[in-house]
C-alpha positions in Angstrom: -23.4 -151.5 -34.1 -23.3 -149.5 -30.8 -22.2 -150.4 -27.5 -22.6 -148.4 -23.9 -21.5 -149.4 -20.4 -22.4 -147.3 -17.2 -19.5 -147.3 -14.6 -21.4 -148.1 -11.6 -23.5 -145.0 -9.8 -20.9 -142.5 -10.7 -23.1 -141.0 -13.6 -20.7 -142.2 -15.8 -20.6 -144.2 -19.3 -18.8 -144.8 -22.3 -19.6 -145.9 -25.5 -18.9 -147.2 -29.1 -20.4 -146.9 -32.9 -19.0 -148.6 -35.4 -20.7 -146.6 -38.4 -20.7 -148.2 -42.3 -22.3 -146.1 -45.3 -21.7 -147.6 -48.5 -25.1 -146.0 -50.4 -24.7 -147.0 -54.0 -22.8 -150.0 -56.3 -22.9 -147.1 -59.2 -20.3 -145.1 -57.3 -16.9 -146.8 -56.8 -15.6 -144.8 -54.2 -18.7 -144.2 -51.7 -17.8 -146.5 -48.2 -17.3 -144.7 -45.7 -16.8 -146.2 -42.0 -16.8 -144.3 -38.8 -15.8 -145.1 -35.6 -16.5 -143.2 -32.7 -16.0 -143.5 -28.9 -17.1 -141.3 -26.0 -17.6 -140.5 -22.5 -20.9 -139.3 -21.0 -21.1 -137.5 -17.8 -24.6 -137.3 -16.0 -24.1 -134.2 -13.0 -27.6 -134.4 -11.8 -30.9 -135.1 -13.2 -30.4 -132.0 -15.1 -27.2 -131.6 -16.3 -25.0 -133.7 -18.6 -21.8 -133.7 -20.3 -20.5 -135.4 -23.3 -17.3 -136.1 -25.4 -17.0 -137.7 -28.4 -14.0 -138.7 -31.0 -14.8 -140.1 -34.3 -12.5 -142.0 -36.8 -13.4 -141.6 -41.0 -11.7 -143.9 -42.9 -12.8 -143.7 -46.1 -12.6 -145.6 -49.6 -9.6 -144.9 -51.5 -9.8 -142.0 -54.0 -12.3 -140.5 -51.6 -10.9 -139.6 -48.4 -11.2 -136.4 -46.6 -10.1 -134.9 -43.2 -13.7 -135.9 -41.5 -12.2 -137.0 -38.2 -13.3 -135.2 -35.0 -13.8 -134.2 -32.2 -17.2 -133.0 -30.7 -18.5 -132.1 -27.1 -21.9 -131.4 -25.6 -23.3 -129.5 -22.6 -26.9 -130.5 -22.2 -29.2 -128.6 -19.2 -32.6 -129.1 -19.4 -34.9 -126.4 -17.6 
């Protein structure tokens, strides 16, 4: 499930993912969920900016540190 609004004509938008992996009934403890919200910033035509947090929350008798925090500059020549 994934959601993204644009904030008028200021370039702009944020975003949600709700994320659910949960590969195999043989495994007991394989679910994992991620969340993860963000902030895109288009500068021009040719540059844009991005941030994004995600959220792990995994299956008991599983869980690991997987939350984070990532960001992006994209310029395309």
């Amino acid at each position: 499930v994934e959601a993204v609004v644009d904030i008028g004509s200021t370039g702009l938008s944020v975003g949600y993912r709700l994320g659910l992996l949960d590969p195999s009934d043989l495994i007991i403890a394989n679910r994992v969920i991620e969340h993860t919200a963000g902030i895109n910033y288009t500068a021009t035509d040719r540059i844009r900016l991005q941030l994004n947090g995600s959220l792990a929350v995994e299956q008991e008798g599983r869980e690991l540190d997987n939350n984070r925090i990532e960001a992006m500059v994209e310029v395309r020549l």
